[in-house]
N, CA, C and O atoms as CSV, one atom per row, in Angstrom:
chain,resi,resn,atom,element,x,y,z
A,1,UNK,N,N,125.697,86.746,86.994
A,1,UNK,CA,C,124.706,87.354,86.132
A,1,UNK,C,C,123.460,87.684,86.936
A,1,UNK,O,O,123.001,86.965,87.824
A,2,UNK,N,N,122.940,88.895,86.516
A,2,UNK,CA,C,121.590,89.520,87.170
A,2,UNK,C,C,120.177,88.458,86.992
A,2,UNK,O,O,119.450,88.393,86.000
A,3,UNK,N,N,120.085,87.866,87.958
A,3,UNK,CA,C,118.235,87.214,88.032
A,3,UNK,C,C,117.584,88.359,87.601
A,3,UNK,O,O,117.382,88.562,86.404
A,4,UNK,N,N,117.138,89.350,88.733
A,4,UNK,CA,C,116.342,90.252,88.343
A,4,UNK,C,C,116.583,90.958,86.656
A,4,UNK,O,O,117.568,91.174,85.950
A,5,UNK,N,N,115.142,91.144,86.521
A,5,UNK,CA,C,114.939,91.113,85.089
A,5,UNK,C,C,115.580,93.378,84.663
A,5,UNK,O,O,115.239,94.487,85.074
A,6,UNK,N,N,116.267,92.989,83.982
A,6,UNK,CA,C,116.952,94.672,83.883
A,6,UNK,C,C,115.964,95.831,83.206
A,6,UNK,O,O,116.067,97.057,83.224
A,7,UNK,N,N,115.110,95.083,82.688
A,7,UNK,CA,C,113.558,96.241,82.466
A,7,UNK,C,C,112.833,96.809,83.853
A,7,UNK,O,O,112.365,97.915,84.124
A,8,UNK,N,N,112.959,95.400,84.718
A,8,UNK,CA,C,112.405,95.989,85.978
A,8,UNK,C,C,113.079,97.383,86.506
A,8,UNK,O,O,112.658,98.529,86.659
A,9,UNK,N,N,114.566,96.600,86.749
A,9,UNK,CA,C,115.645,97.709,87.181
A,9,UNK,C,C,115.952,99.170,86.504
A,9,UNK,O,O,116.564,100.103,87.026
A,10,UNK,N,N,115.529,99.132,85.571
A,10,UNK,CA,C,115.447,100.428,84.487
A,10,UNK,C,C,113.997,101.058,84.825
A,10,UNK,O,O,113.661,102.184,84.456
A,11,UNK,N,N,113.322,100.331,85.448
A,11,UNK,CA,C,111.694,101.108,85.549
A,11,UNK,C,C,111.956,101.558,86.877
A,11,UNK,O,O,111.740,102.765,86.979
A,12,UNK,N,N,112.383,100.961,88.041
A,12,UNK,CA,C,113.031,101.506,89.398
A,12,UNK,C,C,113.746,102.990,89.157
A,12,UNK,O,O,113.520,104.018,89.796
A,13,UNK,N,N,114.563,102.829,88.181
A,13,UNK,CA,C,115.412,104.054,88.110
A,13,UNK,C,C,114.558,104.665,87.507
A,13,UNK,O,O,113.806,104.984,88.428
A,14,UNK,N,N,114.008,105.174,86.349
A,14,UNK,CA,C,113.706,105.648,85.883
A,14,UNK,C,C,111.960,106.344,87.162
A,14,UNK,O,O,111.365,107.408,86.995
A,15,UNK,N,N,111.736,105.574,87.954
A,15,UNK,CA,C,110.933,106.386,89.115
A,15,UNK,C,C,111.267,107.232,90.058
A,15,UNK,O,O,110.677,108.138,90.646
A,16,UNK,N,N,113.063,106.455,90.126
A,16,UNK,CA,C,113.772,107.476,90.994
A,16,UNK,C,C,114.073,108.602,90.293
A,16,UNK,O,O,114.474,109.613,90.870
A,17,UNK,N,N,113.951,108.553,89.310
A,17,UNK,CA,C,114.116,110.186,88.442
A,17,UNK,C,C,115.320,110.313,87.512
A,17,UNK,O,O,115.828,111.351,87.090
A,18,UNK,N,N,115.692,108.981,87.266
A,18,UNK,CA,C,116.378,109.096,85.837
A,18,UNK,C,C,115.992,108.843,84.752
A,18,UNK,O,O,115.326,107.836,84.510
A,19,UNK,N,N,116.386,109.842,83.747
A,19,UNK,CA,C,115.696,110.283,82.425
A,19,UNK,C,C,116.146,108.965,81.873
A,19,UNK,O,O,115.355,108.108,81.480
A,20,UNK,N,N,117.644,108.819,81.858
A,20,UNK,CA,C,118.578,107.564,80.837
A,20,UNK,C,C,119.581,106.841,81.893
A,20,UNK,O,O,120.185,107.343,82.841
A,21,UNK,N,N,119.569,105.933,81.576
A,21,UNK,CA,C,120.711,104.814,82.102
A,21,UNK,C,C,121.662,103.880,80.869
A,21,UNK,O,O,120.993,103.178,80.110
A,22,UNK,N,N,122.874,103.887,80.730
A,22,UNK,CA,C,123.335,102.894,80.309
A,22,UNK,C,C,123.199,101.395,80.972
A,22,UNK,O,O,122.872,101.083,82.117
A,23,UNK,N,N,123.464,100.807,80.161
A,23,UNK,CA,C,123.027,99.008,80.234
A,23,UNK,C,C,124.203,98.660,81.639
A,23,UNK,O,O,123.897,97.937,82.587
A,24,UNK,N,N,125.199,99.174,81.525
A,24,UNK,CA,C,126.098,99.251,82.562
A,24,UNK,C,C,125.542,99.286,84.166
A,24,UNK,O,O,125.467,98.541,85.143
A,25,UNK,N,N,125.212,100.644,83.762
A,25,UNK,CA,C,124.930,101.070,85.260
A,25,UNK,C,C,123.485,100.559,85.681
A,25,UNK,O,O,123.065,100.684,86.831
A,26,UNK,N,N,122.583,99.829,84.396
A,26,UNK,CA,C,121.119,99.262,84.811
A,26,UNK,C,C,121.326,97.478,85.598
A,26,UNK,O,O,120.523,96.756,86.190
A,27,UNK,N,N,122.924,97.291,85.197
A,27,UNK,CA,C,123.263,95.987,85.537
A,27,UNK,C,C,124.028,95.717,87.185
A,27,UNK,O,O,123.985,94.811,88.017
A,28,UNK,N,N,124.801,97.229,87.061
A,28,UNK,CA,C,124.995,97.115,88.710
A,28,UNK,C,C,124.449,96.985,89.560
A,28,UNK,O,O,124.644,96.186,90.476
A,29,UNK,N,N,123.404,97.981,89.394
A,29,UNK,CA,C,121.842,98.324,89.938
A,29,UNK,C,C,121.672,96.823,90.706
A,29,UNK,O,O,121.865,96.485,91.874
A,30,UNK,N,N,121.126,95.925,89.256
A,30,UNK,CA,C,120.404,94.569,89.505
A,30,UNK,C,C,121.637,93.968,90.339
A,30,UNK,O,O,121.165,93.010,90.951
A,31,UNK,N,N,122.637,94.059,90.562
A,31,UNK,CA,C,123.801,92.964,91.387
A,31,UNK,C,C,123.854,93.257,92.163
A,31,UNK,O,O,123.970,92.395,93.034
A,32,UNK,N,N,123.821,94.838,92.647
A,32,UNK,CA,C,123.587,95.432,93.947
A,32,UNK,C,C,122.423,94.959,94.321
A,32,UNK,O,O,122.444,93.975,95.060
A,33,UNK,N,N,121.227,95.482,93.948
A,33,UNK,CA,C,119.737,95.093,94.078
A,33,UNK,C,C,119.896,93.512,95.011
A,33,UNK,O,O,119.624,93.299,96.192
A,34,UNK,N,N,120.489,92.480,93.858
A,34,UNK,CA,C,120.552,91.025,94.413
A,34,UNK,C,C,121.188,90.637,95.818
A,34,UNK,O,O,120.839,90.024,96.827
A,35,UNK,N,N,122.328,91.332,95.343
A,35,UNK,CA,C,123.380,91.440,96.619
A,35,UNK,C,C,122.934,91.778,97.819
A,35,UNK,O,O,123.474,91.172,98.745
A,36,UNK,N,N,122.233,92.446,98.061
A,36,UNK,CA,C,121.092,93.488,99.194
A,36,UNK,C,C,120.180,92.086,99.781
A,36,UNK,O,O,120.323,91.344,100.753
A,37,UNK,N,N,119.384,92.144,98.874
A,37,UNK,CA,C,118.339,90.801,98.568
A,37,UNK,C,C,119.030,89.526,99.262
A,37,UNK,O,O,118.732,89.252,100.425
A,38,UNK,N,N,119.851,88.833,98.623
A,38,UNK,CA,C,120.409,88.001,99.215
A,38,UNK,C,C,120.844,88.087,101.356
A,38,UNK,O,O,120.388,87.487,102.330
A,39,UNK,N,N,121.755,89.005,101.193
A,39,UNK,CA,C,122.054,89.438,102.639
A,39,UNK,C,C,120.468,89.205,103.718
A,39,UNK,O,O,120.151,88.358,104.553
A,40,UNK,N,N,119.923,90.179,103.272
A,40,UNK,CA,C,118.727,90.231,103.844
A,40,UNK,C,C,117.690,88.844,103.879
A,40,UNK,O,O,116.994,88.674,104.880
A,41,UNK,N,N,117.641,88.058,102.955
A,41,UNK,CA,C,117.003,86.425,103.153
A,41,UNK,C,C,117.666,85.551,104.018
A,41,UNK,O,O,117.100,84.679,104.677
A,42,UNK,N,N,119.270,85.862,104.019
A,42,UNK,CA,C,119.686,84.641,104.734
A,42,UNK,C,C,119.601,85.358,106.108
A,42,UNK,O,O,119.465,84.510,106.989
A,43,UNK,N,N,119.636,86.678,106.621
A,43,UNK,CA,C,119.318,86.697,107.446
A,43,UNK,C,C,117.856,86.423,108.319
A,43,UNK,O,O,117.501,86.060,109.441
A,44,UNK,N,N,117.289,86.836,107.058
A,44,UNK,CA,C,115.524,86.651,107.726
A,44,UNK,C,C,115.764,84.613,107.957
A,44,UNK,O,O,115.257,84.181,108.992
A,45,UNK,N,N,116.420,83.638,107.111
A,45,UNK,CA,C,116.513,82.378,107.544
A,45,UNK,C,C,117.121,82.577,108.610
A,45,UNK,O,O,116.353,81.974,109.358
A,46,UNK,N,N,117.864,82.936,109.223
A,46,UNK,CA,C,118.664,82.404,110.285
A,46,UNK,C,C,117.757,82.930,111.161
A,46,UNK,O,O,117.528,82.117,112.057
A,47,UNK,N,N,117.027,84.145,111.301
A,47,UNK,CA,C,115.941,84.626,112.623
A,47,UNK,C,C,114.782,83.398,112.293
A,47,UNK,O,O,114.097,83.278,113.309
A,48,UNK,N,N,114.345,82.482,111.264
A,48,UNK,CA,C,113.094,81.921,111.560
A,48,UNK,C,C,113.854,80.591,111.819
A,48,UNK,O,O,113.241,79.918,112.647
A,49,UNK,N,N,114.389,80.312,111.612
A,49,UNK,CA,C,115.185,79.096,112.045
A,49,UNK,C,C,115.694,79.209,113.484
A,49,UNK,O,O,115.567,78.047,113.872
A,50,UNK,N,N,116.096,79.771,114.308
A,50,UNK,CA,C,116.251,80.549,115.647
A,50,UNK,C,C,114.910,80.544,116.321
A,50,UNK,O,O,114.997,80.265,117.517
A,51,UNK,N,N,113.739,80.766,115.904
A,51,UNK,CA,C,112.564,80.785,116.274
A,51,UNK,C,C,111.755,79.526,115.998
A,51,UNK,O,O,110.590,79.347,116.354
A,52,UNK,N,N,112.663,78.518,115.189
A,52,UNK,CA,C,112.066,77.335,115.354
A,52,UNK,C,C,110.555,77.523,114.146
A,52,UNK,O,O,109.416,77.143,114.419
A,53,UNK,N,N,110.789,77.894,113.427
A,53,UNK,CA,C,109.834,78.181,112.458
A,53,UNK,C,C,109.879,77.650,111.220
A,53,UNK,O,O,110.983,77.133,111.391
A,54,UNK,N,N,109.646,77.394,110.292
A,54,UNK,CA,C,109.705,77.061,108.529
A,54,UNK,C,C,108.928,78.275,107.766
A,54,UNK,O,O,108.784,78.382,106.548
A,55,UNK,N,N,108.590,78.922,108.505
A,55,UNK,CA,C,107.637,80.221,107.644
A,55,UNK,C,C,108.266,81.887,107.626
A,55,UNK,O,O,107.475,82.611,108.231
A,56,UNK,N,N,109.128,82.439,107.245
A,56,UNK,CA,C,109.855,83.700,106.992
A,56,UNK,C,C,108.211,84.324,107.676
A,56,UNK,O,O,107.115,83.770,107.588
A,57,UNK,N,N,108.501,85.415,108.230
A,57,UNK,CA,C,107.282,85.832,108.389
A,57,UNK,C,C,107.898,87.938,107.975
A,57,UNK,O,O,108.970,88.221,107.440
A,58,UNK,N,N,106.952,88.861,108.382
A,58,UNK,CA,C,107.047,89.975,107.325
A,58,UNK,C,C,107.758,90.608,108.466
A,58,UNK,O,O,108.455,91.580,108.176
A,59,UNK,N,N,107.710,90.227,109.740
A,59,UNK,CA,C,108.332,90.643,111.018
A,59,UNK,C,C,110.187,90.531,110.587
A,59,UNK,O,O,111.025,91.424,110.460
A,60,UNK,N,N,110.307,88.823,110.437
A,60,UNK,CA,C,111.663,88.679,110.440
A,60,UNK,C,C,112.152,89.808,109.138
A,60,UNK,O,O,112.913,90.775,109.189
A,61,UNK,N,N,111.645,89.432,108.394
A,61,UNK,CA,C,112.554,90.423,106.607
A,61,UNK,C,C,112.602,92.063,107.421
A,61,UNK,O,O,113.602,92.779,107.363
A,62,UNK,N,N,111.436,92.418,108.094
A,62,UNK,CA,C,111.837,93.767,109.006
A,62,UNK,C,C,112.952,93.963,109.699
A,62,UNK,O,O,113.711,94.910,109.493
A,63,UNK,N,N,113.192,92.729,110.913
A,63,UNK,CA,C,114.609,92.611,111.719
A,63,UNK,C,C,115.595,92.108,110.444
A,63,UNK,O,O,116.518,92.883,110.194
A,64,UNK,N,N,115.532,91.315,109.900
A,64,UNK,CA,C,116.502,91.322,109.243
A,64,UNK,C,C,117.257,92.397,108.272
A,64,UNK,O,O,118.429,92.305,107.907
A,65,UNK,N,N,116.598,93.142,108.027
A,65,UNK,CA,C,116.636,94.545,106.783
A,65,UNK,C,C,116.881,95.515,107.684
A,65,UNK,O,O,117.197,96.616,107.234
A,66,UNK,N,N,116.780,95.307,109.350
A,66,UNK,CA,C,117.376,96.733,110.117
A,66,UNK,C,C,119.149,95.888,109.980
A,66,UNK,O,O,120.122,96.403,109.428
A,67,UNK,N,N,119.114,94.618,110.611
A,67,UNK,CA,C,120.417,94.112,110.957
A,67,UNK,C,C,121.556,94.365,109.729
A,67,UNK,O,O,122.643,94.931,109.847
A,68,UNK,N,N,121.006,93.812,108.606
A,68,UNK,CA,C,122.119,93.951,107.361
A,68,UNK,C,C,122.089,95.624,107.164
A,68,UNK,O,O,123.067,96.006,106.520
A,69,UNK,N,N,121.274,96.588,107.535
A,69,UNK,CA,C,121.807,98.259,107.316
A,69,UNK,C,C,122.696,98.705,108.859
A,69,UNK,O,O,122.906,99.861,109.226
A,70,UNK,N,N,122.966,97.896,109.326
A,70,UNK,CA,C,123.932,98.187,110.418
A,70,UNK,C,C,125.372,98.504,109.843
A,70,UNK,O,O,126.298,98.768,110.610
């Protein structure tokens, strides 16, 4: 089930320039959305943990968000 809240995800789309969404396709959105999300945190953990760190910093979520679009 979607964390992210599906009003959010319906206001995303609806900036990207959709008029209407079914509840369907506002729910993939959010699993994809998460799914993305997820990938990208555990990677930003494994670069600050590698660096001997406890603090994600805005650098790692950068390397990490090039690595998971590879």
């Amino acid at each position: 089930m979607a964390e992210i809240p599906l009003a959010v995800v319906l206001r995303i789309m609806k900036v990207a320039g959709a008029e209407r969404a079914n509840r369907k396709a506002v729910k993939m959105i959010a699993e994809k959305a998460e799914d993305y999300g997820s990938d990208v945190a555990r990677e930003a953990v494994s670069l600050t943990k590698r660096a001997e760190r406890k603090t994600i910093s805005a650098n790692d979520v950068k390397l990490a968000t090039e690595r998971v679009n590879r």
